[in-house]
gemmi code that builds the backbone of each chain (N, CA, C; Angstrom):
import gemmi

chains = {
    "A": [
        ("UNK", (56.231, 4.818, 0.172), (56.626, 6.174, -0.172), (55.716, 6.715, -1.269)),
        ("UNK", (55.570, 7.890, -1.379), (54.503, 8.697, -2.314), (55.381, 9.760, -3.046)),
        ("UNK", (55.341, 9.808, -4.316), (56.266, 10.634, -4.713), (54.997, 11.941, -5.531)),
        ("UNK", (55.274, 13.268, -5.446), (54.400, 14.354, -5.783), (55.059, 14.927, -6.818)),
        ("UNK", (54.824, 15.040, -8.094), (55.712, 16.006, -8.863), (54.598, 17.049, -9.488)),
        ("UNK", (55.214, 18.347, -9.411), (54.410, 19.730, -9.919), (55.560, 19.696, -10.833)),
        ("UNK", (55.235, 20.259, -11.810), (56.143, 20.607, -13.268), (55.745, 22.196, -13.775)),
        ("UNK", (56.390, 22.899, -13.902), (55.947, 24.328, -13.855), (57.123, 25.155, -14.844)),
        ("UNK", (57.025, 25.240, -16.132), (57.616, 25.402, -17.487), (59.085, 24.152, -17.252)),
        ("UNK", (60.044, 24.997, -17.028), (61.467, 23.700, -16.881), (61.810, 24.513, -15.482)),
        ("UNK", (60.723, 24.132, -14.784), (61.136, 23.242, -12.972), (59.928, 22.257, -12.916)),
        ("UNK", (60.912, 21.834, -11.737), (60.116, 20.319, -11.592), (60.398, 20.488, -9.832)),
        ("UNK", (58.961, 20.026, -9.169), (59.167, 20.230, -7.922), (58.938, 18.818, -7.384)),
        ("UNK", (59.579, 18.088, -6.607), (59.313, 16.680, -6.161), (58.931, 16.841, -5.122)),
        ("UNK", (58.002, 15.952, -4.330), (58.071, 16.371, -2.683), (57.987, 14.364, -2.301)),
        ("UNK", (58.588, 14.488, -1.845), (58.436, 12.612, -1.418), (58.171, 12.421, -0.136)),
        ("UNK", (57.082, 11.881, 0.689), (56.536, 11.113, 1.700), (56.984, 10.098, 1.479)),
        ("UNK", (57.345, 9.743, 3.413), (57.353, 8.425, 3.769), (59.017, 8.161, 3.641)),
        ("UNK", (59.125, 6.225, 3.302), (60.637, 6.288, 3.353), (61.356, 5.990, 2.025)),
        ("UNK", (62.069, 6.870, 2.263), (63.058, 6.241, 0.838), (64.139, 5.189, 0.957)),
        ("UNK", (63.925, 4.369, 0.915), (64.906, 2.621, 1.222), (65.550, 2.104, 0.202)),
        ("UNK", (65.906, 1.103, 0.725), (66.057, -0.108, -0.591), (65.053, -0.556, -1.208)),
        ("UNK", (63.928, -0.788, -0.709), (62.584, -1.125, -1.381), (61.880, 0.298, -2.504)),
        ("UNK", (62.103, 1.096, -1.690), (61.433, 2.413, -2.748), (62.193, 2.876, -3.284)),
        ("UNK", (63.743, 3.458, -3.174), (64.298, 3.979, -3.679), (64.436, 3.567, -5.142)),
        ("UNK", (64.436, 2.626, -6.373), (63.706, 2.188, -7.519), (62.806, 3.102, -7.806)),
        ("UNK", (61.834, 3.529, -7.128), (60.652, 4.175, -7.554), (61.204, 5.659, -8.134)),
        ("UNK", (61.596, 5.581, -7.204), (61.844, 7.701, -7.611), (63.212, 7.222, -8.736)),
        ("UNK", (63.765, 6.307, -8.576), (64.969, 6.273, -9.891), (64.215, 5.988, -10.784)),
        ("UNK", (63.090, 5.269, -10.996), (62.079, 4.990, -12.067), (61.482, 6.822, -12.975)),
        ("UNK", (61.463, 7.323, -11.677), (60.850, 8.679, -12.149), (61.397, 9.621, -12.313)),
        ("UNK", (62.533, 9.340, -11.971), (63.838, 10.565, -12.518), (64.219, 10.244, -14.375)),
        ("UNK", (64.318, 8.830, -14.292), (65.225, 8.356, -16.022), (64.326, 8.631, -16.627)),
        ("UNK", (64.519, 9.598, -17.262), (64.314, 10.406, -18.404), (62.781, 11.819, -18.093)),
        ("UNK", (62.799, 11.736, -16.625), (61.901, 12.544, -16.222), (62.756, 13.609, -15.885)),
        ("UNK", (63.554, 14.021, -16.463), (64.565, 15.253, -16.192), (64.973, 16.330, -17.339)),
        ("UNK", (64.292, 15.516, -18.157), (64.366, 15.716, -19.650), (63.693, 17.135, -20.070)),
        ("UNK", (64.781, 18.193, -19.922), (64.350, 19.812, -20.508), (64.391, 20.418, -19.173)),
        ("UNK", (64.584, 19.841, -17.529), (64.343, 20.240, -16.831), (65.298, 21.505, -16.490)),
        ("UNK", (65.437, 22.406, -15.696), (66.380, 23.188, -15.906), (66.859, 23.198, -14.017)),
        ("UNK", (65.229, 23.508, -13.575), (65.643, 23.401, -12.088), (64.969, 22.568, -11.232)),
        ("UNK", (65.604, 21.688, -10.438), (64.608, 20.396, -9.645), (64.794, 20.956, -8.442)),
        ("UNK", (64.026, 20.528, -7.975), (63.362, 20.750, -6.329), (62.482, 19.767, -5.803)),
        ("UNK", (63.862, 19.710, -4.518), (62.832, 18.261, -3.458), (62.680, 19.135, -2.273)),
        ("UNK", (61.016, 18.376, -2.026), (60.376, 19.031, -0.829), (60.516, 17.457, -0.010)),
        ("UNK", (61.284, 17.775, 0.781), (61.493, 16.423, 2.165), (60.696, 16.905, 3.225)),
        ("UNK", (59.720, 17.879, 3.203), (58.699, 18.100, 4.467), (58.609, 16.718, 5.057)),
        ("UNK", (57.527, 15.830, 4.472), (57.120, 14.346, 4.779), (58.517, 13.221, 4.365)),
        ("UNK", (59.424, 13.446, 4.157), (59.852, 12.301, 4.252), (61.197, 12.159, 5.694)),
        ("UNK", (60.197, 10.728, 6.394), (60.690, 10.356, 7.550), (62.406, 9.494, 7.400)),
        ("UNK", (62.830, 9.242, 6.264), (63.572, 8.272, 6.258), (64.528, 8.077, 5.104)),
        ("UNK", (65.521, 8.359, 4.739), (66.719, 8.110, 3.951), (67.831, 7.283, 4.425)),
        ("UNK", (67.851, 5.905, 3.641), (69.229, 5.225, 3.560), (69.909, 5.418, 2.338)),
        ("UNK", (71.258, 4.456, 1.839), (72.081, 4.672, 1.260), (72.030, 4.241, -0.508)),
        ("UNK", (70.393, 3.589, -0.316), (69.485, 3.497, -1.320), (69.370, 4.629, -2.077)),
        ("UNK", (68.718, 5.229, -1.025), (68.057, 7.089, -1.737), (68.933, 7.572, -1.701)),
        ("UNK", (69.765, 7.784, -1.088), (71.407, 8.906, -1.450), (72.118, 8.309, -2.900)),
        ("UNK", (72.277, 7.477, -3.019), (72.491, 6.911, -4.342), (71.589, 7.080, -5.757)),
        ("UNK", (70.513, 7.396, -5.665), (69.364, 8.005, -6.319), (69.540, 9.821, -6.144)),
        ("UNK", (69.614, 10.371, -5.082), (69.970, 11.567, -5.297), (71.268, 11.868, -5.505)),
        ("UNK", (72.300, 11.262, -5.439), (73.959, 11.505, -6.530), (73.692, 11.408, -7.663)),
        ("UNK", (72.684, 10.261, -8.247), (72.824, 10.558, -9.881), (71.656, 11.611, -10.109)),
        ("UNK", (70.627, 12.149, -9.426), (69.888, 13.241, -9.966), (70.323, 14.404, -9.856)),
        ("UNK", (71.640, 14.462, -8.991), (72.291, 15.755, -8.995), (73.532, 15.552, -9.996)),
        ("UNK", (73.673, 14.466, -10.198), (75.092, 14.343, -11.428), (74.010, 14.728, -12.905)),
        ("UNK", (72.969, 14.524, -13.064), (71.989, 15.032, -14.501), (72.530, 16.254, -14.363)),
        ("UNK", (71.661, 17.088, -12.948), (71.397, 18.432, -13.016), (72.542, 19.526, -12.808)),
        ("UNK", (73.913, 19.168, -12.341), (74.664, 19.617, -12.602), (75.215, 19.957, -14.084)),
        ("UNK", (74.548, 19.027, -15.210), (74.621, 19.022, -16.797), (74.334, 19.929, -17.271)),
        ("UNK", (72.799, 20.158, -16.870), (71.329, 21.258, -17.107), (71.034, 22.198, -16.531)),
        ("UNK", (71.159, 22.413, -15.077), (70.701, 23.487, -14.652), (70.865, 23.329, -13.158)),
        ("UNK", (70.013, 23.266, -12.086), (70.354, 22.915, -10.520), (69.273, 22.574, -9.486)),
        ("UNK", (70.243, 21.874, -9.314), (69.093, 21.023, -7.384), (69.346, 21.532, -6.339)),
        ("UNK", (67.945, 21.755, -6.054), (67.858, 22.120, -4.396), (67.040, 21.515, -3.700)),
        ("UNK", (67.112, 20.590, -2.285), (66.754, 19.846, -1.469), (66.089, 21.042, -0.441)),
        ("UNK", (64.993, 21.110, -0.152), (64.040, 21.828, 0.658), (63.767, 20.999, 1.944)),
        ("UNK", (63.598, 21.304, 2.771), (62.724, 21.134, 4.448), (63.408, 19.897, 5.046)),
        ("UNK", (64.768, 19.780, 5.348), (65.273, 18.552, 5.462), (65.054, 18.226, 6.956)),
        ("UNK", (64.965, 17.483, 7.610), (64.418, 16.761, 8.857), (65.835, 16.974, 9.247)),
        ("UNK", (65.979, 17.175, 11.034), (67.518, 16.848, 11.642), (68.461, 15.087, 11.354)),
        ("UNK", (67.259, 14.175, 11.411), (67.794, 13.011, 11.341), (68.113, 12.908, 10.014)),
        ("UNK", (67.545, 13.138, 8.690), (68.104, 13.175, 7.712), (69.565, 14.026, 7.068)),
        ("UNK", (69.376, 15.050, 8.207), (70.191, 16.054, 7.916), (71.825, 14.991, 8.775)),
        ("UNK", (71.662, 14.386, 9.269), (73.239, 14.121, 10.137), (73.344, 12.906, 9.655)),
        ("UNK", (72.498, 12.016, 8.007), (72.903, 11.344, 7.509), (73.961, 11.971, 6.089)),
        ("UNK", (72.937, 12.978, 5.866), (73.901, 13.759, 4.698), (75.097, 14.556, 5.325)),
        ("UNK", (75.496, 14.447, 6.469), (76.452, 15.114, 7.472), (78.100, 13.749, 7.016)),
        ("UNK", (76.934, 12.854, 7.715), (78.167, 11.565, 7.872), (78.913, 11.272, 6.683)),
        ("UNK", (77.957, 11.250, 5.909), (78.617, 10.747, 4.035), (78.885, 11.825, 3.331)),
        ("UNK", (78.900, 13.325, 3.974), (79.408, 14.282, 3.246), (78.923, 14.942, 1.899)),
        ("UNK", (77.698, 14.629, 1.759), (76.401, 14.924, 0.943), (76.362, 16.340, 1.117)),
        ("UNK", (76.354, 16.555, 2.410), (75.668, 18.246, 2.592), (76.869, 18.740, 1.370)),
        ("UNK", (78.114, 18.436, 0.959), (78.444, 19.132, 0.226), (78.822, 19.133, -1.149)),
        ("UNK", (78.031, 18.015, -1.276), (77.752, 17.948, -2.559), (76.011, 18.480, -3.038)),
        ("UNK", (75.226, 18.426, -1.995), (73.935, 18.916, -2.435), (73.791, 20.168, -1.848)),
        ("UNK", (72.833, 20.673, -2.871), (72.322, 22.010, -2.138), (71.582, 21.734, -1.175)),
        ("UNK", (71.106, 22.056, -0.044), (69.769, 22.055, 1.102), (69.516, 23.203, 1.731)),
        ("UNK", (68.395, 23.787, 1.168), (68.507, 24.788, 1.994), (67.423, 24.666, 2.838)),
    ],
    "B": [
        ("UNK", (67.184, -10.487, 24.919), (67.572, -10.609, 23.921), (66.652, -10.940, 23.310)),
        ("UNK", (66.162, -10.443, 22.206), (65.294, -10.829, 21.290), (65.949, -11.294, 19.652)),
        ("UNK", (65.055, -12.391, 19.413), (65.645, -12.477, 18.044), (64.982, -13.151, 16.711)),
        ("UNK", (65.031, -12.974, 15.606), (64.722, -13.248, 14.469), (65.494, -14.189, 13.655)),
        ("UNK", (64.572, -14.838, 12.683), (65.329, -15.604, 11.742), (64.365, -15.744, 10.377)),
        ("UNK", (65.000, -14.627, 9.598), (64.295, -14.598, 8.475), (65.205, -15.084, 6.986)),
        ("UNK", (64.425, -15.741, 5.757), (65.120, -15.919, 5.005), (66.042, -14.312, 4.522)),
        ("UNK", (67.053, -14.692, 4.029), (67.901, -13.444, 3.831), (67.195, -12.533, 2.104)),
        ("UNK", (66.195, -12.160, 2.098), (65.855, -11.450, 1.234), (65.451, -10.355, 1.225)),
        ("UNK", (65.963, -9.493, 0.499), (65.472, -7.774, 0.465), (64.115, -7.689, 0.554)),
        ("UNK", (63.026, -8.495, 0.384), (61.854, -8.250, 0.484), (61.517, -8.350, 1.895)),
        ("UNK", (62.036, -8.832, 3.376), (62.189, -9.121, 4.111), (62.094, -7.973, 5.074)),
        ("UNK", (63.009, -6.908, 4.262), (63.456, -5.698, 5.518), (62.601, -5.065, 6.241)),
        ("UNK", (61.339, -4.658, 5.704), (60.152, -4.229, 6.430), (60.094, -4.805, 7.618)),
        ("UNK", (60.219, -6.146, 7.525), (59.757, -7.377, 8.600), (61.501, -6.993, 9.716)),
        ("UNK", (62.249, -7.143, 8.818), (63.394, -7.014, 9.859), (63.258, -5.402, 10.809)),
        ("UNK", (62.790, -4.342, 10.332), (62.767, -2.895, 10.862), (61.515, -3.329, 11.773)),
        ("UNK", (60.746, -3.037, 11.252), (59.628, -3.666, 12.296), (59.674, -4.328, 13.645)),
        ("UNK", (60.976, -5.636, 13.601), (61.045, -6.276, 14.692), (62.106, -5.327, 15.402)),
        ("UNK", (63.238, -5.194, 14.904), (64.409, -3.995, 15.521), (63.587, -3.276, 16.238)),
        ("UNK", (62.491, -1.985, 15.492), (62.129, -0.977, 16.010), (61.299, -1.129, 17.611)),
        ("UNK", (60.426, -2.159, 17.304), (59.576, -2.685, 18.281), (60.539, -2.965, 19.089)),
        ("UNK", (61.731, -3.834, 19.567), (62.649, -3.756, 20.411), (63.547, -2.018, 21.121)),
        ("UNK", (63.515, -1.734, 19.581), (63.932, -0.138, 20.406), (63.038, 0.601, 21.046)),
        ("UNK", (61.667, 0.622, 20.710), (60.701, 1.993, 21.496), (60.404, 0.793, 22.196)),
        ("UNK", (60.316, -0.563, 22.899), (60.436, -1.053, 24.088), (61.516, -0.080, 25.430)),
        ("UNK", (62.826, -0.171, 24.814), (64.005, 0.212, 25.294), (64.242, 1.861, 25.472)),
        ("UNK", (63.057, 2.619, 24.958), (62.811, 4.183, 25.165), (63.980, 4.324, 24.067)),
        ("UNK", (64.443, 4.203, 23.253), (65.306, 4.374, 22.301), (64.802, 6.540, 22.116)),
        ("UNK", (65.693, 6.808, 21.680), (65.990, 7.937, 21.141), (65.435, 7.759, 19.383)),
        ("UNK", (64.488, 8.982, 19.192), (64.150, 9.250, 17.759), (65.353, 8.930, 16.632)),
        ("UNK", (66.152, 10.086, 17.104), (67.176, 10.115, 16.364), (68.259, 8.602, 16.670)),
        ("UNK", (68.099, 8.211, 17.374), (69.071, 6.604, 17.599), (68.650, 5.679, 16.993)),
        ("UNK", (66.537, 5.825, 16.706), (65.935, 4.418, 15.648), (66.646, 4.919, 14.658)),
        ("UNK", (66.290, 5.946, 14.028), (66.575, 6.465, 12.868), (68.385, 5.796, 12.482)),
        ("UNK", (69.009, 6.457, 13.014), (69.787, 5.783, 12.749), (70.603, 4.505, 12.568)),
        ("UNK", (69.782, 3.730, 13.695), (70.074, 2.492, 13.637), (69.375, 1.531, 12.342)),
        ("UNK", (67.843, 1.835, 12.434), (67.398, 1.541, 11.210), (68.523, 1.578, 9.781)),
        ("UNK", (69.088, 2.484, 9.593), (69.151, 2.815, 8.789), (71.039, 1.893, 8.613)),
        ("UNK", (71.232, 1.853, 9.451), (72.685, 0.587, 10.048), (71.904, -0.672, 9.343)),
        ("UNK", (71.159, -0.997, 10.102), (70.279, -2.293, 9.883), (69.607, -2.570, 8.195)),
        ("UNK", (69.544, -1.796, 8.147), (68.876, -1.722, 6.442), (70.530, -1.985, 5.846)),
        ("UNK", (71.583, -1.407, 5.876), (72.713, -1.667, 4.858), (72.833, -2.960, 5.109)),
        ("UNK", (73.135, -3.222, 6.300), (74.006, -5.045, 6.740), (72.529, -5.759, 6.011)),
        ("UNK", (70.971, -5.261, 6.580), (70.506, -6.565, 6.244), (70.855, -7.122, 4.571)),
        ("UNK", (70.519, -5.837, 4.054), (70.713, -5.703, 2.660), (72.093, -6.247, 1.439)),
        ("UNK", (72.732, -6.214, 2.216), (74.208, -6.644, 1.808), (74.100, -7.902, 2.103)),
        ("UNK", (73.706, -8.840, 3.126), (73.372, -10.514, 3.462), (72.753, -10.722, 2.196)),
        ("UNK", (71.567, -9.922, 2.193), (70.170, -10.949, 0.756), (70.732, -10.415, -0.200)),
        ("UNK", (71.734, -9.443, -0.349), (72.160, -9.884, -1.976), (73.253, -10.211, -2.137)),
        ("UNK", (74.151, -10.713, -1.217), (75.797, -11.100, -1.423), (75.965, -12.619, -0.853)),
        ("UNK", (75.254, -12.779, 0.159), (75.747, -13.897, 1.420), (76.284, -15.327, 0.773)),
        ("UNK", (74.456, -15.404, -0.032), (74.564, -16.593, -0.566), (74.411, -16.711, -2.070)),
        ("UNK", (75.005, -16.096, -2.859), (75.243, -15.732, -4.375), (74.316, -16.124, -5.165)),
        ("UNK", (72.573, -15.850, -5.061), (71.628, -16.251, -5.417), (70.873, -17.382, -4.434)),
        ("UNK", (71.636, -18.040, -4.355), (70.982, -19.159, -3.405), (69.876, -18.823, -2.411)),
        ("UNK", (69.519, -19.292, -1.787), (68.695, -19.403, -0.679), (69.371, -19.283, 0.792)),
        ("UNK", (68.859, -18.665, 1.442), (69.598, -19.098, 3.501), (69.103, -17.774, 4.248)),
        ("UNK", (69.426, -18.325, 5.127), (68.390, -17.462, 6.578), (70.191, -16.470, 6.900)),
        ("UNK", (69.243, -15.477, 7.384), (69.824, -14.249, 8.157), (68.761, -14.333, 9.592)),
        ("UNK", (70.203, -14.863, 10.523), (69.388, -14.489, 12.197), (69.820, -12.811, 12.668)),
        ("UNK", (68.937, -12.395, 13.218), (69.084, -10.747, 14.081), (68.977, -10.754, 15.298)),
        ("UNK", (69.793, -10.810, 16.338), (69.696, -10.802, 17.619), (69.386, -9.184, 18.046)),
        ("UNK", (69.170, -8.580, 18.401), (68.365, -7.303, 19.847), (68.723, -7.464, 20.841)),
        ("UNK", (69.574, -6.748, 21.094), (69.599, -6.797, 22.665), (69.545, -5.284, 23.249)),
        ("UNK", (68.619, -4.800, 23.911), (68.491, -3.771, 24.063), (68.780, -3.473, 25.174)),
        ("UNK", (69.599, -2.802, 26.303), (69.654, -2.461, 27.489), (69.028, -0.730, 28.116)),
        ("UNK", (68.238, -0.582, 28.478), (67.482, 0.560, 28.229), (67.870, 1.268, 30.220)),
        ("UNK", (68.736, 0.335, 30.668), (69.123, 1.332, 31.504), (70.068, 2.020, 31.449)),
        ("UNK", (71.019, 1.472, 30.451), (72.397, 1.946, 29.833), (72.404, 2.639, 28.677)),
        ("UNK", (71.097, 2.475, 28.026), (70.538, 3.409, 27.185), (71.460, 3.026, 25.591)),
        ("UNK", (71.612, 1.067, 25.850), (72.687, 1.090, 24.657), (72.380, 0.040, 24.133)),
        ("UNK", (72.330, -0.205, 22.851), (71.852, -1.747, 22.283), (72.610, -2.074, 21.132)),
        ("UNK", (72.784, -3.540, 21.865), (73.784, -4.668, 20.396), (72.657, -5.301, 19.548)),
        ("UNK", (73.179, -5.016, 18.202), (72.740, -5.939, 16.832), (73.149, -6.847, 15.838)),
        ("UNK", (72.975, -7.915, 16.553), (73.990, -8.853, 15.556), (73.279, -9.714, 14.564)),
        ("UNK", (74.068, -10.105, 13.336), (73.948, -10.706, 12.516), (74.651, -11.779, 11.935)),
        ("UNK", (73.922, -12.911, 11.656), (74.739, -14.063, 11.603), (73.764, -14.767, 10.474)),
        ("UNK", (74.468, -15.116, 9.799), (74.294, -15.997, 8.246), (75.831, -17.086, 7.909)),
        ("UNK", (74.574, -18.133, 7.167), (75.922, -19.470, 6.709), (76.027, -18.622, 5.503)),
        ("UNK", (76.400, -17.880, 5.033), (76.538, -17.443, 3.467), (78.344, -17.678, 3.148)),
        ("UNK", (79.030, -16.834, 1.847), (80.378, -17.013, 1.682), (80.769, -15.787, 2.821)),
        ("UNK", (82.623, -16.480, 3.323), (83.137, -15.545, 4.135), (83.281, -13.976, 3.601)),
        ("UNK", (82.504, -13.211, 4.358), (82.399, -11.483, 3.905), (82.608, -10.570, 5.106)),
        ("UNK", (83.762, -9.834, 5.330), (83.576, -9.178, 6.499), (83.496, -7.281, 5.447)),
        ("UNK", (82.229, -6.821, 5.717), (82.074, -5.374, 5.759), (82.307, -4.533, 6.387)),
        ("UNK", (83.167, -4.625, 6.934), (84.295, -3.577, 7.377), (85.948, -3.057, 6.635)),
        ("UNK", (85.888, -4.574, 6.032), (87.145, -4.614, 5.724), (87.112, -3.924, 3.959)),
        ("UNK", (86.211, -3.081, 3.906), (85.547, -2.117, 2.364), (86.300, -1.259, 2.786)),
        ("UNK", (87.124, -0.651, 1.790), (88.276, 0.571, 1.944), (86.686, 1.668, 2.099)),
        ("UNK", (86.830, 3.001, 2.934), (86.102, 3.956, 2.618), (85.868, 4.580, 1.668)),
        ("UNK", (84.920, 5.320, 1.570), (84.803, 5.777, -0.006), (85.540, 7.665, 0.535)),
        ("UNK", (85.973, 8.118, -0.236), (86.412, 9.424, 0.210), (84.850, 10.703, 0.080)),
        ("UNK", (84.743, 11.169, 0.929), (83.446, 11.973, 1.414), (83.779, 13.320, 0.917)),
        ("UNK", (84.833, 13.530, 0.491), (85.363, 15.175, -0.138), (84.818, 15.188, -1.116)),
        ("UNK", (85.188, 14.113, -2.193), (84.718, 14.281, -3.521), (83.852, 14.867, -4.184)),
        ("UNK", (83.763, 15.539, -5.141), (82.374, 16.775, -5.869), (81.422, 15.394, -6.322)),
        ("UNK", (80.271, 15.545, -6.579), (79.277, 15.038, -7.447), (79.771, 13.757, -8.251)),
        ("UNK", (80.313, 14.782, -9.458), (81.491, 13.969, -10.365), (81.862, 13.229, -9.982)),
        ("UNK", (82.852, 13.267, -9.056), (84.226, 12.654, -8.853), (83.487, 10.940, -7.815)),
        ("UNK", (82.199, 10.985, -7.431), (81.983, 10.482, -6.409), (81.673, 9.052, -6.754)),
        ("UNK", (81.499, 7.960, -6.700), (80.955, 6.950, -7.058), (79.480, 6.565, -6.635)),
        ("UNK", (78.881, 5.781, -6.942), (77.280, 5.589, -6.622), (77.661, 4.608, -5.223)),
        ("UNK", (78.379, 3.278, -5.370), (78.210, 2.677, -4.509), (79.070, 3.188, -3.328)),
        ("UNK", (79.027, 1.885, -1.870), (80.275, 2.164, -1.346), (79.569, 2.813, 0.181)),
        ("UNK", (78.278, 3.629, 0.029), (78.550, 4.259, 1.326), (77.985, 4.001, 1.947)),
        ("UNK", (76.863, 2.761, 2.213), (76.148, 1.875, 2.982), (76.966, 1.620, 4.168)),
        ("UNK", (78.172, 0.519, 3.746), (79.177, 0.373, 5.250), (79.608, 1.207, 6.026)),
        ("UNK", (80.013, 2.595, 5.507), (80.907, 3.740, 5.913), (79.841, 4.418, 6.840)),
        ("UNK", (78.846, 4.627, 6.229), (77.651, 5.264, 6.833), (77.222, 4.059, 8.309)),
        ("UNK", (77.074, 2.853, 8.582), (77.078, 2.251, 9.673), (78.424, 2.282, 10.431)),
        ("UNK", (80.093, 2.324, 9.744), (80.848, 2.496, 11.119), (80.638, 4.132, 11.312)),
        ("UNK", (80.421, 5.064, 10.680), (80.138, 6.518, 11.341), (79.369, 6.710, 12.228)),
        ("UNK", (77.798, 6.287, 12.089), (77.085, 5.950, 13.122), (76.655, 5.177, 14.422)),
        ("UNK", (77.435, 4.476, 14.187), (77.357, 3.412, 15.409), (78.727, 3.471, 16.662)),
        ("UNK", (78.437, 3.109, 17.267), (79.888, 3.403, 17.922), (80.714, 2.522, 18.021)),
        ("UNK", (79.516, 1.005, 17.964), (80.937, -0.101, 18.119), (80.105, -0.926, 16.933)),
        ("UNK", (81.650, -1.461, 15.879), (81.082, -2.212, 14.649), (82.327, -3.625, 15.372)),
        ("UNK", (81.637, -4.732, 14.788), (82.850, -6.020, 15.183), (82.293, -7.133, 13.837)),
        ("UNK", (83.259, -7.473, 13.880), (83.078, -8.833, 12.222), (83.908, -10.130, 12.956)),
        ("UNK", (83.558, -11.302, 12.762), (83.583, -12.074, 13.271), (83.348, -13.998, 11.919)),
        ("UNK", (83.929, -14.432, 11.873), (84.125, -15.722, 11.167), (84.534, -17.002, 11.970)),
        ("UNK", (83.241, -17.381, 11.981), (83.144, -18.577, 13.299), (81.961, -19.893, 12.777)),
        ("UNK", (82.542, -20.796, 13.186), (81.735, -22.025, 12.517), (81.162, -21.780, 10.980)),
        ("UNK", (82.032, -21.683, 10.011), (81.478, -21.113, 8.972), (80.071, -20.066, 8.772)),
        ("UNK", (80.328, -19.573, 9.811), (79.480, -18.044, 10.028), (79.788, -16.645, 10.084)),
        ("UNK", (79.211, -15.790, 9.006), (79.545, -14.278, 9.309), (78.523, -13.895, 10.366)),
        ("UNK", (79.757, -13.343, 11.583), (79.057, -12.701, 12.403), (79.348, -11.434, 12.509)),
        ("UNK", (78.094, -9.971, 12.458), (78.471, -9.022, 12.627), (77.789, -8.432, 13.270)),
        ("UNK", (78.609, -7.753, 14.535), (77.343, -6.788, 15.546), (77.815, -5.513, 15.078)),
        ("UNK", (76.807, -4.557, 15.859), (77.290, -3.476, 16.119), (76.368, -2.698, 17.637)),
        ("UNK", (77.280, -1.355, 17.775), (76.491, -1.399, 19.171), (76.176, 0.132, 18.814)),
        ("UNK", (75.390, 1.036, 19.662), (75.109, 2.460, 19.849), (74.786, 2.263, 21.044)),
        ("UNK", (75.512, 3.723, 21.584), (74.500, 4.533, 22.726), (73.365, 5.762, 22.457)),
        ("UNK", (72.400, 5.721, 22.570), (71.804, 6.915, 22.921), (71.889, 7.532, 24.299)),
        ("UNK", (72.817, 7.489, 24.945), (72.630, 7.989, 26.070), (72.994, 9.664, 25.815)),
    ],
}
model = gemmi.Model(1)
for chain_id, residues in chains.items():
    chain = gemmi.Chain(chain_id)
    for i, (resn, *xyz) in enumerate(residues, 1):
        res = gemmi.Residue()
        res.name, res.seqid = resn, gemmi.SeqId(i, " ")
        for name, pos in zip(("N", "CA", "C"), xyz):
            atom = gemmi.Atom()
            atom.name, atom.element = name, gemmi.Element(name[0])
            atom.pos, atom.b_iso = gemmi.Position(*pos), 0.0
            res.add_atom(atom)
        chain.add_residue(res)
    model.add_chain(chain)
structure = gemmi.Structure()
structure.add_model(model)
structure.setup_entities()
């Protein structure tokens, strides 16, 4: 997985390629703790990413439990197969996606 | 039937998706059916290499069985680890806000939602657990 961050005054834009697993999902929790710090609005670009398990949904509950603190998340370009995982576990309503 | 026998470690799973997948786009599997199954397969394998055998060492076997005229395939899993059936995990409630929600918990819930048939099984001091999908 490849993680992209643009930072642009207090937003922060993520875009993550590839898969987010049990193996990677660490990574982007690596780059969230304390990379959130002043942020006001986050933004994930899921264009490229093929793959979310219960790894990365667990990584995006606590980056939306920060930003609900500070300011707000929005999940961009979500794939159908990703989309009817955040369906099953009831994510879509806890996250924004637009 | 195809099958594997890898030590039960999270470093492993690549190797376990890899062999699954290659059995599914054998079987004309549906995009959306790897995807999901993968993603079945990633919780169970994952829950074996870090629960089965409480640090210890031991193999996780993966059977494949793909039937691609029925358009439906069983995945089972079998480890000597301690008796664990993952099914028997109360659900986590899916209403809940942000807050209210817990981190763990939705690995299992997320494989019986997706799959159509989940079965747990305790036999010769073995956890056995399949599960089945159709893409049809």
């Amino acid at each position: 997985m490849t993680i992209n961050k643009v930072v642009n005054g207090k937003d922060l834009i993520i875009s993550l390629a590839g898969r987010l697993d049990t193996t990677t999902a660490p990574q982007l929790d690596d780059e969230l703790k304390g990379g959130l710090d002043g942020v006001e609005k986050l933004e994930f670009d899921f264009t490229d990413l093929e793959y979310i398990s219960s790894a990365g949904l667990r990584v995006l509950l606590s980056a939306q439990k920060t930003m609900n603190k500070q300011g707000s998340m929005v999940i961009k370009n979500v794939s159908e197969e990703i989309n009817e995982i955040f369906e099953v576990t009831g994510f879509v309503d806890i996250l924004t996606i637009e | 039937m195809k099958e594997i026998v890898l030590d039960a470690k999270v470093d492993n799973l690549p190797q376990v998706l890899s062999f699954v997948d290659e059995e599914l786009e054998k079987a004309e599997c549906s995009m959306k059916g790897m995807m999901q199954i993968d993603v079945a397969v990633e919780e169970i394998f994952v829950n074996v290499a870090s629960y089965a055998y409480e640090g210890k060492e031991g193999n996780c076997k993966i059977e494949v069985d793909a039937d691609p005229g029925n358009q439906y395939v069983t995945i089972t899993f079998t480890d000597e680890g301690i008796p664990y059936n993952p099914l028997a995990k109360e659900d986590p409630d899916v209403t809940l806000s942000a807050e209210e929600r817990e981190i763990g918990g939705l690995g299992i819930f997320i494989v019986k939602k997706s799959m159509d048939k989940t079965a747990y099984e305790r036999k010769d001091n073995k956890n056995i657990f399949s599960m089945g999908y159709s893409w049809a």
